[in-house]
C-alpha angles and dihedrals in degrees: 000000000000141000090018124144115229120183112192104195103205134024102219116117101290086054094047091040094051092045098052081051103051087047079053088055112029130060108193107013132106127246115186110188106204121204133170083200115109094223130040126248123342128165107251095204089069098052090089096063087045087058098048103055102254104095127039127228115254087056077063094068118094094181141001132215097275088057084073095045111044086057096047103251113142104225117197113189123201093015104140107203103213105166133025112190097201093192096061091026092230112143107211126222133201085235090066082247113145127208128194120210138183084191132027129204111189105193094149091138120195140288133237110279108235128222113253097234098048108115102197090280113175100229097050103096129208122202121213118087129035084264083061095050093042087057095038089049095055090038093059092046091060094029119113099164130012146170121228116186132178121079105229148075105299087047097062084053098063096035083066100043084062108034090051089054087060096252109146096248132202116195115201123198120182092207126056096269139003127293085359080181087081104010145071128204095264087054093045092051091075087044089049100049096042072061100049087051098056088051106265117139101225104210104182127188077028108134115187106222102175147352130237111213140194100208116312088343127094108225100174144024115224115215134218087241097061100264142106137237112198116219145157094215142034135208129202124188100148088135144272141291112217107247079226090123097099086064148070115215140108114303139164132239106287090049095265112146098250107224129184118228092290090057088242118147130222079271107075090214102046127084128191122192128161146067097319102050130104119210148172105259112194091202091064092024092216134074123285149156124226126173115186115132089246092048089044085053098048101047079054101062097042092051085055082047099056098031075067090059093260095131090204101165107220109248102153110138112223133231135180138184145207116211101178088104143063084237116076112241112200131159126184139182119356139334104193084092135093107291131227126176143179135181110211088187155330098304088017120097135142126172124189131206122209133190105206098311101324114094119242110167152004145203116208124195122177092328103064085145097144104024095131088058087046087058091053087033089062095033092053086049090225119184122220117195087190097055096161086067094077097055084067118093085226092073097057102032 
């Protein structure tokens, strides 16, 4: 397909990834990426270790300006969409710039849900974009004694960057372990200790109601029990908003674009792929939202695939590690499912999800030993009557 217009709002993996595919598969057309970012692609799994001291920057970076345009992709940084009117197909800037579009990717993401009671204070840290690390990683350096909240899988990530930079650190989950969504207790507990290790104090069922401040600056969380806990900076990670308010199309109810399997909108020019969609997956024949930077990619490339009339319907199964640890964390599929665990040790822990009998998902703590026949496992929706025989070494060895 020639002389077509294609608009690509957002430049994180599933962006990049949708405009190198549709350079791979057009000839003549434009395709314009827009990014309110300063900088073009990173790889935002690697921003933790850049917080926290162990990476430099520039390792961060997946492509630089001449990436774009070397393959003829017209990047334009800092440019904040802020309206899309779908009848005449102009994308709006804040700028007052317009853009005209046959097709149209939406892969804006989300941003860092803030704590209602933050006031804008200058030591309370978010963690999403570069501008957020850069902060964090000074923030760690001059840090003695801070307060991380939020539970998942973002939150462990800033309870290490500090703890590791010898900063007395106080973790603090709402819910009675970490990431509660995949694990149970027994399955925390090794979470909980390789924390404790490294120096982080884990304070599960701990809600932080308020802050107490000294000027622009927070000094104290206030906990949901009554007491106090002094610090000179504080960590957020509860969670995103989908950045889905300078468009009209289908959402749920959290203000997430609503694709089908093709990750096609109620708009059929308009595409949405990323961390904060919800689509129809054939594999789990239901609706869901997944956010790892694989799963974002990959969406990415199908949705370039199908604004050029492909109708490949997005059945990738997403995965996503944690590497703080000398354990290995993985979790793969869906864990909406029934849940069965076993711990095989003290370091050793899976957990499978099923879907009637048809497995959906897996934790993996320590033993990830088949996770590549898990994947097919859950792509080939195979049913199993015995379930509990998958939970044996045996099975996967």
């Amino acid at each position: 397909m020639t002389d077509q217009s294609y608009v690509i709002i957002g430049d994180g993996d599933a962006g990049a990834t949708a405009a190198k595919q549709l350079t791979s598969m057009t000839e003549s057309s434009e395709i314009k990426v827009l990014t309110d970012e300063a900088e073009p692609l990173y790889n935002r799994i690697m921003l933790k270790n850049y917080m926290k001291g162990t990476l430099p920057k520039k390792f961060t970076r997946v492509h630089d300006e001449d990436w774009y345009s070397d393959r003829d992709i017209d990047l334009h940084l800092e440019t904040r969409v802020i309206d899309i009117d779908l009848d005449e197909k102009v994308v709006k800037t804040e700028s007052e710039e317009e853009f005209r579009y046959d097709k149209l990717l939406v892969a804006s993401g989300g941003s860092p849900r803030k704590l209602p009671f933050d006031d804008g204070y200058e030591n309370v840290n978010y963690m999403w974009t570069m501008k957020n690390a850069e902060h964090i990683s000074n923030s760690v350096e001059e840090c003695e004694k801070a307060v991380v909240i939020g539970g998942g899988l973002l939150g462990i990530d800033l309870a290490v960057a500090y703890a590791e930079n010898d900063c007395e650190t106080h973790y603090l989950i709402r819910g009675s372990n970490w990431w509660n969504r995949g694990l149970d207790q027994k399955g925390a507990e090794i979470i909980h200790r390789k924390l404790e290790e490294k120096g982080v104090n884990v304070m599960t069922q701990t809600e932080c109601t308020d802050f107490e401040t000294e000027g622009e600056e927070v000094s104290a969380a206030v906990l949901d029990s009554g007491d106090e806990i002094g610090c000179d900076a504080v960590a957020v990670a509860i969670g995103q908003t989908p950045n889905s308010e300078f468009m009209d199309v289908e959402k749920n109810d959290h203000n997430m674009i609503k694709t089908d399997r093709f990750l096609q909108t109620s708009d059929e020019d308009v595409y949405a792929a990323g961390n904060m969609v919800e689509y129809y997956s054939p594999v789990f024949e239901r609706r869901t939202v997944n956010g790892s930077w694989d799963h974002s990619g990959e969406m990415g490339k199908y949705a370039a695939k199908n604004m050029l009339g492909e109708n490949d319907a997005f059945d990738y199964v997403n995965t996503y590690g944690v590497g703080h640890f000398d354990v290995q964390f993985l979790s793969i599929g869906d864990f909406t499912g029934e849940p069965l665990q076993k711990k095989y040790g003290e370091d050793e822990y899976r957990r499978l999800f099923f879907d009637g009998d048809r497995l959906v998902g897996a934790v993996m703590i320590g033993y990830t030993k088949g996770q590549e026949k898990i994947k097919d496992l859950i792509q080939e929706k195979k049913q199993f009557e015995d379930k509990e025989k998958l939970l044996e070494k045996s099975f996967w060895e």
